[in-house]
Each structure stands twice: as structure tokens, then as C-alpha cells.
VEXDREN-2710 file (C-alpha; in Angstrom, 1 decimal):
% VEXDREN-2710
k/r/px/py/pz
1/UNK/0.0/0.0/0.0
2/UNK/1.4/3.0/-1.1
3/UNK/1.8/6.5/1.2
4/UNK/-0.9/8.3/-0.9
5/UNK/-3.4/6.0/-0.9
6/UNK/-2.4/5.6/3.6
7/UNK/-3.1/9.2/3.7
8/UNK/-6.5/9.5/2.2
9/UNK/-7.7/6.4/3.4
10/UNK/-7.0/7.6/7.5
11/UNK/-8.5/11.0/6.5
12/UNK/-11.4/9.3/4.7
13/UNK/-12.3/7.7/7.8
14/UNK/-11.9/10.8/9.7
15/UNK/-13.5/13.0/7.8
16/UNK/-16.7/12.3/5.6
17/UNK/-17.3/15.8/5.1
18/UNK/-14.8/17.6/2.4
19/UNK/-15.7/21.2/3.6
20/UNK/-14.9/19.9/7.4
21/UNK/-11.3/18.6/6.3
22/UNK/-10.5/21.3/4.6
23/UNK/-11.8/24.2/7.2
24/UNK/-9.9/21.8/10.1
25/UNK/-6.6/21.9/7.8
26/UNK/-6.9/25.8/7.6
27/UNK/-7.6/26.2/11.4
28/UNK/-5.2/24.5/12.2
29/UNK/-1.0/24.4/11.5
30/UNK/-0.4/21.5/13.4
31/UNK/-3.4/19.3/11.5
32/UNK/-2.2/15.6/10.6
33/UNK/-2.4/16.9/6.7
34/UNK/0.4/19.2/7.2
35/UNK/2.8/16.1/8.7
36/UNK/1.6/13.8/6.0
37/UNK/2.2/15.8/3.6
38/UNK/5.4/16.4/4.7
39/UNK/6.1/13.0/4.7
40/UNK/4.4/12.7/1.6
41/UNK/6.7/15.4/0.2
42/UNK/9.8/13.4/1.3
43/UNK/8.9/10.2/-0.7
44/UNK/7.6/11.9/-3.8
45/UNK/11.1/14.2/-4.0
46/UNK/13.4/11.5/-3.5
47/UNK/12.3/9.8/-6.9
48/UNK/13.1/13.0/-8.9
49/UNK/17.4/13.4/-9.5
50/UNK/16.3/17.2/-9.8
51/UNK/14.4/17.6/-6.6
52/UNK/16.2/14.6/-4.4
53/UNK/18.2/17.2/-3.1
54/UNK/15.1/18.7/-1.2
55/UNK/13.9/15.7/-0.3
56/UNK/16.1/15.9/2.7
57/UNK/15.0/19.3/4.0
58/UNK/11.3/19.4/3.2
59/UNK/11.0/19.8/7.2
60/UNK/13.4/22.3/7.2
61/UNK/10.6/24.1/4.7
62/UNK/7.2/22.9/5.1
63/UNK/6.3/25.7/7.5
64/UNK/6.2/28.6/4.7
65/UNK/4.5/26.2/2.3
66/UNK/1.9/25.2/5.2
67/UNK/1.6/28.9/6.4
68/UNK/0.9/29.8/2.0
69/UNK/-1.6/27.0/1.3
70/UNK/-3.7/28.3/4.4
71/UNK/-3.5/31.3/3.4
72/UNK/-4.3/30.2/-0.5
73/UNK/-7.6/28.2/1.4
74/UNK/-8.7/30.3/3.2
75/UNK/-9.1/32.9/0.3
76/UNK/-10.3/29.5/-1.6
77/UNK/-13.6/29.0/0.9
78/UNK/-14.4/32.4/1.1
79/UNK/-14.6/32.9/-2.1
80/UNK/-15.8/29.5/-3.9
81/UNK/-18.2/31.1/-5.8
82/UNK/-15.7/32.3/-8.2
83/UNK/-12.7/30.0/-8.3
84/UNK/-15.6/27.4/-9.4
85/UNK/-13.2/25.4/-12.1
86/UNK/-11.1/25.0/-9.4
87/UNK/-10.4/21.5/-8.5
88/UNK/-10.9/21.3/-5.1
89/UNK/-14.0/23.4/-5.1
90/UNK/-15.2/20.4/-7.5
91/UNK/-13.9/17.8/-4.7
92/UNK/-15.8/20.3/-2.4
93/UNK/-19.6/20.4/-4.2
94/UNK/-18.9/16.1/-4.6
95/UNK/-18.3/15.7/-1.2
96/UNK/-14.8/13.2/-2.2
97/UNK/-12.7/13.3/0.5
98/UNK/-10.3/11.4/-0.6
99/UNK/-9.6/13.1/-4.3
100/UNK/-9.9/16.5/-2.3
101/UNK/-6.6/14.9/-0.2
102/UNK/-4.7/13.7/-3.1
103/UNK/-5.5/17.2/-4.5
104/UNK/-4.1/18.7/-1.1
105/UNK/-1.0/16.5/-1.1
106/UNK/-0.3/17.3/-4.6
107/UNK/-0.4/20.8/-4.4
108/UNK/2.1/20.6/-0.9
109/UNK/4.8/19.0/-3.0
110/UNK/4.3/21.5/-5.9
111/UNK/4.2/24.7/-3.3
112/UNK/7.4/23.0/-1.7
113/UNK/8.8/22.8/-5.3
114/UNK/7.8/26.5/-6.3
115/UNK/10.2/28.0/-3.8
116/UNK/13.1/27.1/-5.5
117/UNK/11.7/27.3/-8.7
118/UNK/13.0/30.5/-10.2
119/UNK/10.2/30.9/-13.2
120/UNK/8.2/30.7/-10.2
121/UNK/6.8/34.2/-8.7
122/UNK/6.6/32.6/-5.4
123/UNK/10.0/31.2/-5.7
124/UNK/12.6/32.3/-2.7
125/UNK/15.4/34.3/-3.3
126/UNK/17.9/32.4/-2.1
127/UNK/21.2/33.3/-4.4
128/UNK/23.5/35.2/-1.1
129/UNK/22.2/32.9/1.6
130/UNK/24.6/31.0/3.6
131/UNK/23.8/28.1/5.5
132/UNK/25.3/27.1/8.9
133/UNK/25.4/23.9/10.1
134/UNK/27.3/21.8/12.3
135/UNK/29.7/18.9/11.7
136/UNK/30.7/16.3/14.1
137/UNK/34.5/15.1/14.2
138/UNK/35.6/13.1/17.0
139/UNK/36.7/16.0/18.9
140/UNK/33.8/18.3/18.8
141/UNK/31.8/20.1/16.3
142/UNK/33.1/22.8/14.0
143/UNK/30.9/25.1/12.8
144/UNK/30.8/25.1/8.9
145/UNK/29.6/27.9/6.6
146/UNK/27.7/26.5/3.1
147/UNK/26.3/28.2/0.4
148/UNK/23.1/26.9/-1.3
END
């Protein structure tokens, strides 16, 4: 059984109410979505040569992509009436929980994707930032400076 189909089938059972989930997943930053998605993010980026590289700090990221998509959802709900050839929305007016996740997983690991996607507006500038991180030797750790 594969991650995806883990993920929709636990919030299927959950949730039978689309508009519920997806009110819940605003509300609320620390909602199980968020940390499968995360997870979800993880497997999905590790398949790609181009993206494996994020793969290992999707955790290190997820909290601007999960502070955007409630954001993005919020401004979804509130004003359904006029995104209506939006896909969710269409999930929504069904009632399908679990394509409404898949839809929601999906659009974590493209968000994730976007911010170091430079044709991407939403992309982060990240061209003078220096990263600092520790490395362990057998007599302590040295600070080491790394540029992205």
C-alpha cells in the first residue's frame, strides 16, 4: 500500500465531510495533513534526480508552504463562488474526500517545489544565503559555513 493511498484512506475515515477537512486543515498548523504531507513530500522528492536534493529538508521548509496553502484556502472558501473550475472546489460540491486529499497532497509538494523554482513568482530568493550547520569530528563540532 502506497503513502498516498495511507493518507486518504485515514482522512477518509476521519473525515466524511470535504468542507470539514479542509476548514480543520486551515484552522489548524499543526493538523495531521500538514505532517503527512510532509512525509508525503519526502517520498515523492526522492524519486526526482532534480528535486532529491530537497527531499532531505522538506522539514526544514514545510512551515512557509503550510503557512501559503492556508492562506491560498482560506481565500479559496471564502470565495468559492468564483474560483468554481477549481479542483478542489469540484472535490468540495462532490463531497470526495479522498480526491480532495490527493488534491491537497499534490499541491504541498508543488508549493514545496515553487520556492526554488526560479520561473516561479513565489519562488525564494535564495542566491546570497549562507547556510550554517554543524559537523561532528571526533573532537567536537566545527561550525561550517555552506552556500546553497
Amino acid at each position: 500500500m502506497n503513502t498516498q493511498k495511507i493518507i486518504t484512506d485515514s482522512l477518509a475515515k476521519k473525515y466524511d465531510n470535504v468542507e470539514q477537512l479542509v476548514k480543520d486543515v486551515v484552522d489548524d498548523e499543526l493538523h495531521a495533513l500538514w505532517i503527512f504531507a510532509a512525509d508525503y513530500s519526502v517520498e515523492i522528492l526522492r524519486k526526482d534526480e532534480n528535486w532529491k536534493w530537497l527531499s532531505y529538508r522538506v522539514f526544514d521548509f514545510s512551515n512557509i508552504v503550510i503557512d501559503k496553502m492556508r492562506k491560498d484556502l482560506n481565500v479559496l472558501i471564502h470565495f468559492s463562488l468564483i474560483f468554481k473550475e477549481n479542483k478542489l472546489i469540484e472535490y468540495i460540491e462532490k463531497n470526495d474526500v479522498k480526491n480532495a486529499v490527493k488534491w491537497l497532497l499534490s499541491r504541498f509538494v508543488n508549493e514545496l517545489k515553487n520556492l526554488f523554482d526560479k520561473r516561479s513568482k513565489k519562488s525564494l530568493n535564495i542566491d546570497n544565503v549562507n547556510l550554517f550547520y554543524f559537523n561532528s569530528f571526533e573532537n567536537g563540532e566545527e561550525l561550517i559555513s555552506s552556500s546553497i
